[in-house]
C-alpha positions in Angstrom: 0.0 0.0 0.0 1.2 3.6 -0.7 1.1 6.2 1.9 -2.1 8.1 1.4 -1.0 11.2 3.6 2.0 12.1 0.9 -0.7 11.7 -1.4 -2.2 14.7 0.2 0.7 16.8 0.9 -0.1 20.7 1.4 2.3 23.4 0.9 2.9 24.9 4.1 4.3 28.1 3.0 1.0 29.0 0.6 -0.9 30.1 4.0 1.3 32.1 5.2 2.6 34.2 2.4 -1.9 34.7 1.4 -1.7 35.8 5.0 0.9 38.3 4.8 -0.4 39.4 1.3 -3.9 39.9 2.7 -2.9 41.8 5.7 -0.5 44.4 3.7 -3.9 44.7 1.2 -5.4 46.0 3.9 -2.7 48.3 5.3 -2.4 49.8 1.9 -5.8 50.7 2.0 -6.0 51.7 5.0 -3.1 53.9 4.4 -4.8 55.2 1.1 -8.1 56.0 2.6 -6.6 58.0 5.7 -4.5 59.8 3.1 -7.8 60.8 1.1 -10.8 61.1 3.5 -8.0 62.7 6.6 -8.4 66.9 6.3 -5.0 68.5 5.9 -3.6 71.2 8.0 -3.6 74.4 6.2 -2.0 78.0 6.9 -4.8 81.4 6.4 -3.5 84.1 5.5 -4.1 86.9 7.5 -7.2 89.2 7.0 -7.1 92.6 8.6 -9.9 92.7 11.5 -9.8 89.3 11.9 -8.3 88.4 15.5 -6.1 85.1 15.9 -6.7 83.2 19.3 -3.5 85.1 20.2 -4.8 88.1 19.2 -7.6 87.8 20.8 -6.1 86.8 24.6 -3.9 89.8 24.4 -6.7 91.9 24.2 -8.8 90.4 26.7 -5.8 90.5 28.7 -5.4 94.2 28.5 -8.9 94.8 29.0 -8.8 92.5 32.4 -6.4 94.6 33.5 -7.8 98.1 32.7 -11.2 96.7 34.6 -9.4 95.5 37.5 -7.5 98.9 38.0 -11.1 101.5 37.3 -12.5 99.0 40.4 -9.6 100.2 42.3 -9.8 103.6 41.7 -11.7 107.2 41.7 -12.5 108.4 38.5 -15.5 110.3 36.7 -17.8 108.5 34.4 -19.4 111.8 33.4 -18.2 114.7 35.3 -21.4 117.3 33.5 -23.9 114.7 35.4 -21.7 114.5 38.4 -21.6 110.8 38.0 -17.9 109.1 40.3 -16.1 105.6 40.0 -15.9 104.4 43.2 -13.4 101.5 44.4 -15.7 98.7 44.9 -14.6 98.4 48.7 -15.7 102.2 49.5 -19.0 101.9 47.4 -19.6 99.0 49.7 -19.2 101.0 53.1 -21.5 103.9 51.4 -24.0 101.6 50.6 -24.3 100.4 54.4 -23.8 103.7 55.8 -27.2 104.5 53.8 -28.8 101.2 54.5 -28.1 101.8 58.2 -29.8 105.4 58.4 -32.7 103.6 57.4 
């Protein structure tokens, strides 16, 4: 009798190189399609009165600041109505003097 299992032989390698075949199929298209569908970074020119982010902290910045020091200081708002800034602190003991005469 022959030996049936030589009569049956498979290639061992065949399996493995369809593997490795398939598996860089699908790294290529994976590749491809981030490459296609991904949005690329682009530069914008700059547009006079448009603010950048930068731009824009700076000036809030700045402004934060001007705020903080007019609530620490005397100033007129309108000096023809006789309208004062206050500092916040003295407005404060004002406003419970007058609360207190009540």
């Amino acid at each position: 009798m022959s030996d049936s299992s030589s009569n049956f032989s498979f290639p061992h390698r065949t399996p493995v190189f369809t593997a490795i075949i398939v598996l860089l199929s699908f790294a290529a298209f994976a590749w491809l399609a981030t490459k296609i569908y991904k949005p690329h970074a682009f530069t914008v020119d700059k547009i006079e009165g448009v603010k950048t982010p930068a731009d824009r902290k700076v000036i809030l910045a700045e402004h934060r600041s001007k705020e903080q020091a007019d609530s620490a200081s005397y100033g007129w708002v309108d000096q023809k109505a006789g309208i004062v800034r206050l500092p916040i602190n003295r407005a404060m003991e004002l406003t419970v003097q007058d609360h207190a005469k009540k």
